[in-house]
N, C-alpha and C positions, 0 to 999 in steps of 0.2 A: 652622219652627213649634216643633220641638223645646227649640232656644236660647232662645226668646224664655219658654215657658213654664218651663224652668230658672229663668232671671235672677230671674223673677217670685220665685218660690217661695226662691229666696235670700235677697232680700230682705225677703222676709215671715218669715224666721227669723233675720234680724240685726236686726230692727224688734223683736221678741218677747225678744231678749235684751238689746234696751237699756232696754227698759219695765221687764222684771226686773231690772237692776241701779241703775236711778234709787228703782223703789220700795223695796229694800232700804237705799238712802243715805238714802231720805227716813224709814227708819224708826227708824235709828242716832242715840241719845242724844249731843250731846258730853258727854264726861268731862271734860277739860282742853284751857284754852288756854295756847299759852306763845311769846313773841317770843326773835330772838336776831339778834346781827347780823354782818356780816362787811363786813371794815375793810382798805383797804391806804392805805398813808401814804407817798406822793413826796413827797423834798427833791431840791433843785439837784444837778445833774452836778460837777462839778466833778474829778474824775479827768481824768490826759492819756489822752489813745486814742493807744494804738502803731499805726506804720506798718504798711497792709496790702499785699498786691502788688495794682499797680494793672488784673492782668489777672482776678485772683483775690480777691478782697472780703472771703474769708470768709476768709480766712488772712492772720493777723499775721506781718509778717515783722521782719526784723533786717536794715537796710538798711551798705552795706559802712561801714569805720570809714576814715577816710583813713590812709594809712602812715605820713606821717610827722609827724603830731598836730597840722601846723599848721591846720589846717580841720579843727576839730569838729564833729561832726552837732549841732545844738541840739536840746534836749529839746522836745516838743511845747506849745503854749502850753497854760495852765490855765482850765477856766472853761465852760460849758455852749455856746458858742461858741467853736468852736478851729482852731489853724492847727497842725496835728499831724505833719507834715513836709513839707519843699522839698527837693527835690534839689542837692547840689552838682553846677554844670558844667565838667565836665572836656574840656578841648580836648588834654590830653593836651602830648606833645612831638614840634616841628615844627621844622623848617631855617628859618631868616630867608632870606626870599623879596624882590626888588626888583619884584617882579609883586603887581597886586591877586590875591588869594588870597581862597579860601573854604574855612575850616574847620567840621569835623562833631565835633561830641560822645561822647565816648566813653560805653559801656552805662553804666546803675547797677547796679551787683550787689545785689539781695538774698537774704536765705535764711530759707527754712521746709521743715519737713519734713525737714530734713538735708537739701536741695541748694540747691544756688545758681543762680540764674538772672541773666538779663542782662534789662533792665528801658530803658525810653527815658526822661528824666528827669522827675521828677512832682511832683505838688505834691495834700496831703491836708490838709481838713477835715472837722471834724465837727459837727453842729446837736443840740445834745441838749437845746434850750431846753423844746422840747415845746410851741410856740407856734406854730411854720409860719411864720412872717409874714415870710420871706425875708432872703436876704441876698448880699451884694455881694463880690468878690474879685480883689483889686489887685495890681500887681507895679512897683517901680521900681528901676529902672537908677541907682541912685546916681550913679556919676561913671564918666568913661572905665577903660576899662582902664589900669592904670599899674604900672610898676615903679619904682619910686624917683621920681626926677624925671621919665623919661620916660610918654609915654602914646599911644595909640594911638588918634589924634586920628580921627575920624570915623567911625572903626571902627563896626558895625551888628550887634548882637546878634539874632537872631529862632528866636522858639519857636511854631511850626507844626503843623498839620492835630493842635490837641487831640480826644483821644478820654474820655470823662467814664462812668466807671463807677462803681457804690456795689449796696450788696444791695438799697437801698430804692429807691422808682420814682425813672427817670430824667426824669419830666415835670416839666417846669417850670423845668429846670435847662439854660441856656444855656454857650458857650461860645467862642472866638475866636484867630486868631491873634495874635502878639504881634509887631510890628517897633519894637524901643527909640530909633525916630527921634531922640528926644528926654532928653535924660541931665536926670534929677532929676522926669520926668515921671513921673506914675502910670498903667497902662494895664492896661484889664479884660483881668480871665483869666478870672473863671466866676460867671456872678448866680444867685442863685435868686430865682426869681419868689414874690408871696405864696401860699400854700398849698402849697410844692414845699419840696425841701430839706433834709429832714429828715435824720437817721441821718449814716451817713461817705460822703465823697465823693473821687475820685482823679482825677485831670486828668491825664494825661502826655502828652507830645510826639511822636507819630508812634510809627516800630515800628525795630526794629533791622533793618537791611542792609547786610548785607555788615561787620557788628562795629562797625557806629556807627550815633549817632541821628541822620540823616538830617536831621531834622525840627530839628533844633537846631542852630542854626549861625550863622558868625565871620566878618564880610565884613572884611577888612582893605584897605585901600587901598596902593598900589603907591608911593605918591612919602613918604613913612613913613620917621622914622629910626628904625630898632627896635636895642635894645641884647640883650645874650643873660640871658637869666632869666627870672623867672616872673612875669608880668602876670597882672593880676585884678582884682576891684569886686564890688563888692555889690548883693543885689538885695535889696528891702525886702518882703517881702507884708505886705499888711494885708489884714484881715478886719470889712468894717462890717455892722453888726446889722440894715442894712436893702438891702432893692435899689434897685439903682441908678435 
């Protein structure tokens, strides 16, 4: 009985202070009126976005430089739509094998923060249209592997078990594995659906074990005549303004 007659009486003294301050505002003259406004003005992106670690979003890193300058890192493309970096894959150096063999990818080293870490090979865009309306992301296997004349006829590139990280949501944004069955073909690596996709996004291939990417790897075939030197090819991404 106590409580209930409190409440009452509370409210009969917040009721008496709101009468008293309506009828004070209702008695208050205006003096002046006066407008003003407040303005912000977007143009297009157009800056490159540096590589981030693909474990870590929020930290730009400085991805390793290759040693002996023949493989340059390319700079990230330009443009409110970008293809901001690819991993080079390194298979490293191996004994010429008369047996089908399977090769693993050596780390990617990046570094922030003063240390360097070992990274599984990745691949970064960014959406900075400001639009949402999706977009689509491709990889092709140019040509066989080759050293000079020779090539590395049949040979089966595959980039596996992607893991898709970014600071902004991960909804709507798919992703797949990759077997380059097919040389000169283009094969999805990550869509963004419409409404998804937005801010930077990192794709990379599996996790390091045991000092390699696992998840990236070199099927060679056994009946092969392989010469000693450095075989390689190119991989194409492209990045279209719409999903797939």
């Amino acid at each position: 009985m106590f409580k209930k007659v409190t409440k009452i009486a509370l409210a009969g003294v917040i009721g008496v202070g709101t009468l008293v301050g309506a009828s004070s505002l209702a008695s208050a003259d205006l003096a002046a009126e006066y407008n003003s406004k407040a303005n912000i003005n977007f143009t297009e992106n157009n800056e490159i976005t540096k590589p981030v670690d693909p474990e870590n979003p929020d930290k730009e890193v400085d991805p390793e430089v290759d040693p002996d300058g023949k493989d340059p890192i390319e700079p990230g493309t330009e443009g409110p739509l970008s293809i901001d970096y690819a991993s080079h894959i390194n298979f490293g150096e191996v004994t010429i094998s008369g047996n089908a063999e399977t090769y693993y990818a050596n780390p990617v080293k990046v570094t922030y923060d003063g240390q360097t870490v070992d990274r599984a090979p990745y691949v970064q865009i960014t959406d900075n249209r400001g639009t949402k309306a999706g977009w689509d992301l491709q990889v092709t296997q140019v040509a066989e592997f080759k050293n000079g004349e020779s090539e590395l006829t049949g040979s089966k590139l595959s980039l596996k078990d992607p893991i898709h990280n970014s600071m902004n949501s991960l909804d709507g944004v798919t992703n797949q594995d990759i077997e380059f069955d097919i040389k000169g073909q283009a094969y999805p690596v990550m869509d963004a659906a419409a409404d998804s996709g937005a801010g930077t996004h990192t794709n990379r291939f599996g996790e390091i074990v045991d000092g390699k990417a696992t998840s990236v790897s070199l099927e060679v075939p056994g009946d092969l005549s392989i010469e000693e030197g450095k075989y390689s090819t190119d991989l194409k991404w492209e990045l279209l303004d719409t999903p797939k």
